[in-house]
py3Dmol code that shows the C-alpha trace and the ligand (Angstrom):
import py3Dmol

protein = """\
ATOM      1  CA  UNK A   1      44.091  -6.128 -88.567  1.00  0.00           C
ATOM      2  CA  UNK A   2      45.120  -5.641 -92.167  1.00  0.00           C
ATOM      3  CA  UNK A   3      41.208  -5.353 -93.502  1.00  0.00           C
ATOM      4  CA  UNK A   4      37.703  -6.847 -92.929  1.00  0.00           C
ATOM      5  CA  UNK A   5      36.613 -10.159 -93.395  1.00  0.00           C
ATOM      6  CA  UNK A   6      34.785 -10.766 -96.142  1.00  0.00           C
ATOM      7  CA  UNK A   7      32.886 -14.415 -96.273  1.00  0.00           C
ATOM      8  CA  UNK A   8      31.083 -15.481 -99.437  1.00  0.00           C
ATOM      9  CA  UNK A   9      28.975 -18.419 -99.830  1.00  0.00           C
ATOM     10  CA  UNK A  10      26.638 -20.200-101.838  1.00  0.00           C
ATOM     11  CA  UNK A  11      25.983 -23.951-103.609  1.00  0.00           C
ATOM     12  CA  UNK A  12      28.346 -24.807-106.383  1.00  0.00           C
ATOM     13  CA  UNK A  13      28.646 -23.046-109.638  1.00  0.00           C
ATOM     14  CA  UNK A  14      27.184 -20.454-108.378  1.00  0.00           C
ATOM     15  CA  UNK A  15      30.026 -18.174-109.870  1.00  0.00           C
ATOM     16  CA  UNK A  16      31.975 -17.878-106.041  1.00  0.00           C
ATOM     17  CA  UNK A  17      35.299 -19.136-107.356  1.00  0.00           C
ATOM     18  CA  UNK A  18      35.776 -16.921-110.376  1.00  0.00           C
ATOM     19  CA  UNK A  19      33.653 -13.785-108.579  1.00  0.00           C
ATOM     20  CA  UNK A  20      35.420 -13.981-105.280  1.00  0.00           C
ATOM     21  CA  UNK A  21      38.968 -13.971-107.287  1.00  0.00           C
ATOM     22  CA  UNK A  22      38.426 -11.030-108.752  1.00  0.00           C
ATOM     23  CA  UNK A  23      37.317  -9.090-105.634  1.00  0.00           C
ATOM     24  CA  UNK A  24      40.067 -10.333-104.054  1.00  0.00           C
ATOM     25  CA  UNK A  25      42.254  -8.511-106.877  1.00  0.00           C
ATOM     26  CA  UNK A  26      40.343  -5.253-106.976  1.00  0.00           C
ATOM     27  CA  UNK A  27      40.637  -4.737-103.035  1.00  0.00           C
ATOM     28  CA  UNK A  28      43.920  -6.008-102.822  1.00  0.00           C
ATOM     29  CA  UNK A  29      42.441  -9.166-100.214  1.00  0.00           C
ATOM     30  CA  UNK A  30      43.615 -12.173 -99.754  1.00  0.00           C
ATOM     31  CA  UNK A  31      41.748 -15.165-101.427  1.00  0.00           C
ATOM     32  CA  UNK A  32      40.846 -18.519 -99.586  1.00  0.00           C
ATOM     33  CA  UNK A  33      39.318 -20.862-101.356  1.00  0.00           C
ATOM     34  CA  UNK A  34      37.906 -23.125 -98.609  1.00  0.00           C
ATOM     35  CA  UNK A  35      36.277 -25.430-101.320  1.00  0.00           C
ATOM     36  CA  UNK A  36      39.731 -26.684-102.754  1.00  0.00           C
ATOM     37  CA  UNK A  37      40.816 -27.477 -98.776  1.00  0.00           C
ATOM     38  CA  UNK A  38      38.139 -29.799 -98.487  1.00  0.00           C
ATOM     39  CA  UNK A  39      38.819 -31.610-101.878  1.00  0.00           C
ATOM     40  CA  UNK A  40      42.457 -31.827-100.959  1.00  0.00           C
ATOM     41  CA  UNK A  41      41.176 -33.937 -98.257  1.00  0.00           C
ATOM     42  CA  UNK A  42      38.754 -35.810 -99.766  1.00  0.00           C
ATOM     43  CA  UNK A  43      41.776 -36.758-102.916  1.00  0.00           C
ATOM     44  CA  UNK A  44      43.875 -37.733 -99.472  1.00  0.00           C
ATOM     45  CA  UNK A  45      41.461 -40.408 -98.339  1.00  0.00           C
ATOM     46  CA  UNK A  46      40.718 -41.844-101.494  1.00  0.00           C
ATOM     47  CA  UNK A  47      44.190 -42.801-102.023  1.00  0.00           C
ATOM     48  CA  UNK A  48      44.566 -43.584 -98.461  1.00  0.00           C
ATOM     49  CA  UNK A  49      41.393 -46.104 -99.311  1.00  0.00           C
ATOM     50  CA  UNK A  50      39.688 -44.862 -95.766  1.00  0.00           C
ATOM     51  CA  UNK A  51      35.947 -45.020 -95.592  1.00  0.00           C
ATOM     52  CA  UNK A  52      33.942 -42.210 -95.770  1.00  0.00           C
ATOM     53  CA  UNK A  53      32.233 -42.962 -92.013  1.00  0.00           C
ATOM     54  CA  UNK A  54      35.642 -44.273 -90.199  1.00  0.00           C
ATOM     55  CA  UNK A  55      35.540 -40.830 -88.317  1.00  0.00           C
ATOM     56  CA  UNK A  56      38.647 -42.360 -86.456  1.00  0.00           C
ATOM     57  CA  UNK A  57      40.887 -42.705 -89.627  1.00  0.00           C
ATOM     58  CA  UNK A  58      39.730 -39.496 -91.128  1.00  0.00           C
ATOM     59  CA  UNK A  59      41.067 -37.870 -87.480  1.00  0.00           C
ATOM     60  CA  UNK A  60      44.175 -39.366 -87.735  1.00  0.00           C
ATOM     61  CA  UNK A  61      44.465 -38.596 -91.895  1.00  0.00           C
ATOM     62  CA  UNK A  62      43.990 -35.183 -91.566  1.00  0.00           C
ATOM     63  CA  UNK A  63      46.500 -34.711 -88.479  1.00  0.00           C
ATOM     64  CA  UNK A  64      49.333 -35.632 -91.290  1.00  0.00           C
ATOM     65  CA  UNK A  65      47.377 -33.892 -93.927  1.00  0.00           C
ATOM     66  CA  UNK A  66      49.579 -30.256 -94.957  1.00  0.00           C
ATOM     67  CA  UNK A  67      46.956 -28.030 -97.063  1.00  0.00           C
ATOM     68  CA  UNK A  68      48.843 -24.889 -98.369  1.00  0.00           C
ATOM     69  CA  UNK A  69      48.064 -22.226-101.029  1.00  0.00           C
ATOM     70  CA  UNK A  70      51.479 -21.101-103.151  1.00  0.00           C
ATOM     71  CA  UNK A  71      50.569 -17.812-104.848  1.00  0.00           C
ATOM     72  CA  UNK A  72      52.083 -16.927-107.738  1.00  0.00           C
ATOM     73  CA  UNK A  73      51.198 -14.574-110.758  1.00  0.00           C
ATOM     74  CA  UNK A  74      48.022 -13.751-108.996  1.00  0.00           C
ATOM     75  CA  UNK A  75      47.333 -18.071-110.147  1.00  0.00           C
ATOM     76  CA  UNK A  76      46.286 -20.125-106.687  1.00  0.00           C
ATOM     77  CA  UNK A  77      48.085 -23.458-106.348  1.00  0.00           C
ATOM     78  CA  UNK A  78      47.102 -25.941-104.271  1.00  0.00           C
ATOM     79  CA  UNK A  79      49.813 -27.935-102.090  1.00  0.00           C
ATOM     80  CA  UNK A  80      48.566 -31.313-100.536  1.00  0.00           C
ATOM     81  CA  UNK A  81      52.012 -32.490 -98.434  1.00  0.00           C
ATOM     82  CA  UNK A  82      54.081 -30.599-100.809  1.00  0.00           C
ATOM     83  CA  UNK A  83      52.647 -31.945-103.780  1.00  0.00           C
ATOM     84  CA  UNK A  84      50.441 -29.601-106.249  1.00  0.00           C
ATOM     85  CA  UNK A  85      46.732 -31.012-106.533  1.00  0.00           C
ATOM     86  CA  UNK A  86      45.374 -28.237-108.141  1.00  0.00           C
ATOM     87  CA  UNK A  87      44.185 -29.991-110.985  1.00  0.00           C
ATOM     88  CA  UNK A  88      43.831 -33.357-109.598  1.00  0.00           C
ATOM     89  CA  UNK A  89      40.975 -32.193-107.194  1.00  0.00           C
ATOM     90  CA  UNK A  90      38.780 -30.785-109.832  1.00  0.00           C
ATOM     91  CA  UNK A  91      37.561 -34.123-111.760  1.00  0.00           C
ATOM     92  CA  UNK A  92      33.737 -34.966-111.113  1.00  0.00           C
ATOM     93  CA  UNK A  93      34.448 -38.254-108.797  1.00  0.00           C
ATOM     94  CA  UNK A  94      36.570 -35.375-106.486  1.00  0.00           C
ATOM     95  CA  UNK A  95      33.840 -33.351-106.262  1.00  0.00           C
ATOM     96  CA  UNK A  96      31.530 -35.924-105.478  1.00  0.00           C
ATOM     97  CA  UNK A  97      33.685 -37.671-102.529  1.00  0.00           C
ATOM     98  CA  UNK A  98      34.113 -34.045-101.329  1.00  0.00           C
ATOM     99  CA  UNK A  99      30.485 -33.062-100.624  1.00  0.00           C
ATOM    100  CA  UNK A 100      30.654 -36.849 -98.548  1.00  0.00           C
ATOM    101  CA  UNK A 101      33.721 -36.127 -97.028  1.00  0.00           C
ATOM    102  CA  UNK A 102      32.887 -32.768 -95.626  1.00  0.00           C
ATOM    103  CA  UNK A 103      29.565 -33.951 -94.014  1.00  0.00           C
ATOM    104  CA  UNK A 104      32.386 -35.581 -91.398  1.00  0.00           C
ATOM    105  CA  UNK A 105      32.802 -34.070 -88.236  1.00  0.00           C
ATOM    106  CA  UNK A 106      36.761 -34.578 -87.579  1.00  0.00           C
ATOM    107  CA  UNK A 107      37.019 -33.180 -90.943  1.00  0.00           C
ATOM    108  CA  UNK A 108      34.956 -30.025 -90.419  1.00  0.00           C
ATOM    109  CA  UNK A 109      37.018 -29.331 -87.052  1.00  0.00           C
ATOM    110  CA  UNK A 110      39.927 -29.595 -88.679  1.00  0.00           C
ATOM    111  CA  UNK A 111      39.418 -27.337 -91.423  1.00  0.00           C
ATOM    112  CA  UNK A 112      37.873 -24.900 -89.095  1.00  0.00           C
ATOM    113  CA  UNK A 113      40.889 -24.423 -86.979  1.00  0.00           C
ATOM    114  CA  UNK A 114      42.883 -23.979 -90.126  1.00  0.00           C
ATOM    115  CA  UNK A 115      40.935 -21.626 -91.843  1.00  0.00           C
ATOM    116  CA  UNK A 116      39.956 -19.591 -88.912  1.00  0.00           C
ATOM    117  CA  UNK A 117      43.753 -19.106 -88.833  1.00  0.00           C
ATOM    118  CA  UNK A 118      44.525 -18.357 -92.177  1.00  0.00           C
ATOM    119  CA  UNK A 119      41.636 -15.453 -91.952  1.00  0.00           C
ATOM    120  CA  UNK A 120      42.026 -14.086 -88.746  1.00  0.00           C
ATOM    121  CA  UNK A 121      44.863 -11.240 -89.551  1.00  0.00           C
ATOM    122  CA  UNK A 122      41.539  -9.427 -91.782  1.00  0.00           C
ATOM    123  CA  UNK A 123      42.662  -8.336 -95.984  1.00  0.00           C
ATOM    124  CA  UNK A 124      40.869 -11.583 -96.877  1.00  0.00           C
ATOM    125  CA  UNK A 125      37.696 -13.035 -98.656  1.00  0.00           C
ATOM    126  CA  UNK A 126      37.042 -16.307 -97.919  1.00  0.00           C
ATOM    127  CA  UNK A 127      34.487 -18.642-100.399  1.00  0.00           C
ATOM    128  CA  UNK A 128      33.046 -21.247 -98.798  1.00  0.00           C
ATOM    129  CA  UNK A 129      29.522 -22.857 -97.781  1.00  0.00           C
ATOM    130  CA  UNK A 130      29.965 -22.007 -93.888  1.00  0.00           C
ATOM    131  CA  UNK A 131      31.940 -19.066 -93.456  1.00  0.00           C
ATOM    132  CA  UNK A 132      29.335 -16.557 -92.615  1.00  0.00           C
ATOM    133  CA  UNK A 133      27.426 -19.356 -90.357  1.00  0.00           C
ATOM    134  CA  UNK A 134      30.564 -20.890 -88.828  1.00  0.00           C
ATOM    135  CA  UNK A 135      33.821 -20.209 -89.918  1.00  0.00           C
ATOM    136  CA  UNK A 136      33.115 -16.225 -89.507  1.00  0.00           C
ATOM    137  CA  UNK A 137      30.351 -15.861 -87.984  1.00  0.00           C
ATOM    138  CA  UNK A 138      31.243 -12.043 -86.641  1.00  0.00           C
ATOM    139  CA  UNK A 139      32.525 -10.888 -90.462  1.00  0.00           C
ATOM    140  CA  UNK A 140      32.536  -7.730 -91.438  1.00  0.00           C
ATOM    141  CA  UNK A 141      30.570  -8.346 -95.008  1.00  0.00           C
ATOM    142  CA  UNK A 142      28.594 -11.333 -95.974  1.00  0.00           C
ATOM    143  CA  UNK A 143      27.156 -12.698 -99.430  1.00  0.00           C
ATOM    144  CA  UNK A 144      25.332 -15.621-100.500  1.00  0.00           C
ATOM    145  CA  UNK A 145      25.607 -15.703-103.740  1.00  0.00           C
ATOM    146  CA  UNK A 146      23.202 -18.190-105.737  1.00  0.00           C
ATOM    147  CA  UNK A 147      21.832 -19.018-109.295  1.00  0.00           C
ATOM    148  CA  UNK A 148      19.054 -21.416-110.667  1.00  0.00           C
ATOM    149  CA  UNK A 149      20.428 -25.156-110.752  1.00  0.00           C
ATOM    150  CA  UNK A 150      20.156 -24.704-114.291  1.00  0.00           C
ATOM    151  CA  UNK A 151      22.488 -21.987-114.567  1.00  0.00           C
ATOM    152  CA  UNK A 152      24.561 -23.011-112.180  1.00  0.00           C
ATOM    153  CA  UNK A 153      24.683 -26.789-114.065  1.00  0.00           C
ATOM    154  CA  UNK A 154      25.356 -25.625-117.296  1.00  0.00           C
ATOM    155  CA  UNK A 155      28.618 -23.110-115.755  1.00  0.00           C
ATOM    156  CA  UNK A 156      30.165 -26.125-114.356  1.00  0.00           C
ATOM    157  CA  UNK A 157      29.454 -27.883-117.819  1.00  0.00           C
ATOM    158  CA  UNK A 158      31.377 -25.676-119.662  1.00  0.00           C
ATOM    159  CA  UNK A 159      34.068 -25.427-116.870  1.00  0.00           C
ATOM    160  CA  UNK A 160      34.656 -29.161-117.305  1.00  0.00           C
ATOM    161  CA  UNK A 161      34.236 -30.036-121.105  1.00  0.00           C
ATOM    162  CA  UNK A 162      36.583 -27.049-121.708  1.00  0.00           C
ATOM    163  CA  UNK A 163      39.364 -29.327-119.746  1.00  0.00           C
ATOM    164  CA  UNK A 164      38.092 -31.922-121.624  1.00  0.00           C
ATOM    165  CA  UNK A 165      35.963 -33.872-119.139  1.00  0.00           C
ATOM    166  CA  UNK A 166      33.739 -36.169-120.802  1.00  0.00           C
ATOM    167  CA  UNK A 167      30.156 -34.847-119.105  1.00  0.00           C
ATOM    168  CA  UNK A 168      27.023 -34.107-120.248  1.00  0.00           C
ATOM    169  CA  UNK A 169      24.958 -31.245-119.301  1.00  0.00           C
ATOM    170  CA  UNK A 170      22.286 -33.063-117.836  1.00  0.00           C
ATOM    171  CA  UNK A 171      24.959 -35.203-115.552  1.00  0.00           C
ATOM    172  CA  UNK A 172      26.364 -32.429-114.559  1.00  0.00           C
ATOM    173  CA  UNK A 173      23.099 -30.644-113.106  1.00  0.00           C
ATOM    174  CA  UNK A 174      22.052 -33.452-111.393  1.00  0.00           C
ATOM    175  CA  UNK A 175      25.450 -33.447-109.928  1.00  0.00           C
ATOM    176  CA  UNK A 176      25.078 -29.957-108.917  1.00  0.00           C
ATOM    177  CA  UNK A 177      22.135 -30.570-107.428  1.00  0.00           C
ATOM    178  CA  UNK A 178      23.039 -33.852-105.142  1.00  0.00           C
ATOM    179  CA  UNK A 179      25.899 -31.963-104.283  1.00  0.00           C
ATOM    180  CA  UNK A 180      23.686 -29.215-103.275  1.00  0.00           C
ATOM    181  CA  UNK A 181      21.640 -31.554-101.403  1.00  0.00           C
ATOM    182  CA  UNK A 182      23.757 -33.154 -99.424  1.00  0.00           C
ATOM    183  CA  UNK A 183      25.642 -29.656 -98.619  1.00  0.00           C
ATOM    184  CA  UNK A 184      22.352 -28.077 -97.097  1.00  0.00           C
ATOM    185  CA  UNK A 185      21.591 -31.396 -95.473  1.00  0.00           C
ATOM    186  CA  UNK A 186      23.724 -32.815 -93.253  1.00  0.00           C
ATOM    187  CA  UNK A 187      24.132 -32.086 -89.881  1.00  0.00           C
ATOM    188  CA  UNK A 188      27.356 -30.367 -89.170  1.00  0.00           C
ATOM    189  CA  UNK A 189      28.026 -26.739 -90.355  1.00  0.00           C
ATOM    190  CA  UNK A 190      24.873 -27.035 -92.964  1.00  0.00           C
ATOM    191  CA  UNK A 191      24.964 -24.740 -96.024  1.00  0.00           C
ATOM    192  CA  UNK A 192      23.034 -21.724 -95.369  1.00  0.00           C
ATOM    193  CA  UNK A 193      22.556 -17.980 -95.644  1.00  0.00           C
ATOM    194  CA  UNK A 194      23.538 -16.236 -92.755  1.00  0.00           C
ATOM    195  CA  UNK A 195      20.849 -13.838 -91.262  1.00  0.00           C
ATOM    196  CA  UNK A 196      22.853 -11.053 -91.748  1.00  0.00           C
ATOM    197  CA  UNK A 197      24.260 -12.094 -95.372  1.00  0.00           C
ATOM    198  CA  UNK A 198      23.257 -10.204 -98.540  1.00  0.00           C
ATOM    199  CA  UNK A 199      21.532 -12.184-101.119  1.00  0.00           C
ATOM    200  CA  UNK A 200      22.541 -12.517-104.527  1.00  0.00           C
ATOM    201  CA  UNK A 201      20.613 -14.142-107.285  1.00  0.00           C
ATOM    202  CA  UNK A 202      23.401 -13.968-110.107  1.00  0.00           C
ATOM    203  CA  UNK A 203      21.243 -16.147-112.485  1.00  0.00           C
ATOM    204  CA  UNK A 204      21.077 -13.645-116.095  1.00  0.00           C
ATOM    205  CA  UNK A 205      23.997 -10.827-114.188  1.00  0.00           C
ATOM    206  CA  UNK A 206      27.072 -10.842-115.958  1.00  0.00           C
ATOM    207  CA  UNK A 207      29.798 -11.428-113.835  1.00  0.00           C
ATOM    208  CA  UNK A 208      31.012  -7.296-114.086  1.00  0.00           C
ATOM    209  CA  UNK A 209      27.390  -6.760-112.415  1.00  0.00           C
ATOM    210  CA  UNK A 210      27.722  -9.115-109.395  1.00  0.00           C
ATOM    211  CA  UNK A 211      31.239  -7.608-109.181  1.00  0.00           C
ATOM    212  CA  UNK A 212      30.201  -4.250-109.108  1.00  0.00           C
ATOM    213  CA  UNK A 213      27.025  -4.947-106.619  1.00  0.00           C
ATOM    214  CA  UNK A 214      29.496  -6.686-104.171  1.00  0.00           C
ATOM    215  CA  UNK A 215      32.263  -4.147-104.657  1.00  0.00           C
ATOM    216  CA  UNK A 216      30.056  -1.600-103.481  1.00  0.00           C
ATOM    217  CA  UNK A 217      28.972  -3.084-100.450  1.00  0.00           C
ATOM    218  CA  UNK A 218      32.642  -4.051 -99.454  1.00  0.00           C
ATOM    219  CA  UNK A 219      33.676  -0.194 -99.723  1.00  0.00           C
ATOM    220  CA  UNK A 220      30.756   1.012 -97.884  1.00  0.00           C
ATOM    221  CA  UNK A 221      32.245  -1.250 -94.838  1.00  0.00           C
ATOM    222  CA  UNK A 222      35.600  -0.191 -95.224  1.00  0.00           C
TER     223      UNK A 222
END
"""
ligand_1 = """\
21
C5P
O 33.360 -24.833 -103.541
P 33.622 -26.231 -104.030
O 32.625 -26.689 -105.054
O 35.035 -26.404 -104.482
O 33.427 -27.146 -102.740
C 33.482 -28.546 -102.825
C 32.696 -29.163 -101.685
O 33.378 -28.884 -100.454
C 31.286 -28.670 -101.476
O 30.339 -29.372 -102.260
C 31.063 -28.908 -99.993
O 30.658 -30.232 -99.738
C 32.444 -28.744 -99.405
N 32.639 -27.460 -98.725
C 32.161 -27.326 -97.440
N 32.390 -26.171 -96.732
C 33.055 -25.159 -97.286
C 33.533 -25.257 -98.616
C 33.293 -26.434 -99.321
O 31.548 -28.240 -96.910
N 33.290 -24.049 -96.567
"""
view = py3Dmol.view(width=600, height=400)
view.addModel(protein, "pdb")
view.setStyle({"model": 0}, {"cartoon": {"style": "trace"}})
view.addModel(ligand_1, "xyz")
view.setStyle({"model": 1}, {"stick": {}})
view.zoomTo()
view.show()
């Protein structure tokens, strides 16, 4: 193996993305972003026009689906059949279809297989809202890392006007929140903290601080 596991997860905008980058850059891990995999998908069947609940067609969609990551300059690209959707799966309506889209089964199991493989050599932190519970269930380190809906609401607020989204603060919350919902809800691979996870409330801790607390309990493991 070329390191541990590392599995981070938590609701949205709870700071995973930008935290679990910069981990990923001080230990010299790899970075999977399992989030963008599943909004790849969910940009796939909307322009296929499948249903949501046609558990056949989403089978057969993501057998001819090709998620890859291109790295380059330490940036994350994300390849959907050779095409980059990194921006494309960030808009609102993406991130909506994607907490409905990942409640699927034939989605989850797909995703699983793939991201068990893209883990399994170790050097890698993976962000997610199962990969302590499912995904990983034997890593070496786990977080949950959470903040107040409010928090967490107005990140994603600035996140999105900033590309020039036209949201307000309290849409965006209640998105958040539904999102959240729906994530902790449904019955396949639920979000949760794992037993063995370490909580962290990041609500009010800079991002250095969160850093620091996780980089510390990475390098106690390694
Ligand atoms: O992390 P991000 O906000 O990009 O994730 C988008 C959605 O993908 C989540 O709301 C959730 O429904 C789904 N997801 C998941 N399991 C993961 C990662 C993301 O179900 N491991």
């Amino acid at each position: 193996k070329n390191g541990l596991i590392v599995a981070i997860d938590g609701p949205s905008g709870a700071g995973k993305s930008t935290i679990t980058k910069l981990l990923a850059e001080r230990l010299g891990y790899i970075h999977i972003d399992t989030g963008a995999m599943f909004r790849a998908i969910a940009l796939s069947v909307r322009r296929a026009g499948v249903a949501v609940d046609d558990d056949v067609s989403l089978a057969a969609l993501c057998r001819r689906t090709d998620i890859v990551f291109v790295r380059d300059n330490g940036c994350c690209r994300v390849m959907l059949n050779g095409e980059d959707v990194s921006d494309a799966i960030r808009t609102p309506e993406i991130s909506a279809l994607t907490s409905r889209i990942s409640a699927r089964k034939p989605v989850r199991d797909s995703l699983l297989e793939l991201q068990r493989r893209m883990g399994e050599d170790g050097g890698v932190i993976l962000e997610g809202r199962d990969i302590g519970t499912v995904v990983f269930p034997d890593a070496e380190v786990k977080f949950f890392l959470s903040a107040s809906a409010e928090e967490r609401g107005r990140r994603r607020y600035l996140e999105l006007t900033a590309k020039g989204e036209a949201v307000t603060l309290e849409q965006t919350i209640a998105a958040v929140v539904k999102r959240d919902e729906q994530d902790e809800s449904r019955e396949h691979a639920p979000l949760r903290c794992a037993d063995d996870a370490v909580e962290i409330d990041s609500t009010g801790l800079s991002i250095d601080e969160v850093l620091a607390l996780m980089e510390g309990k990475v390098r106690e493991r390694q």
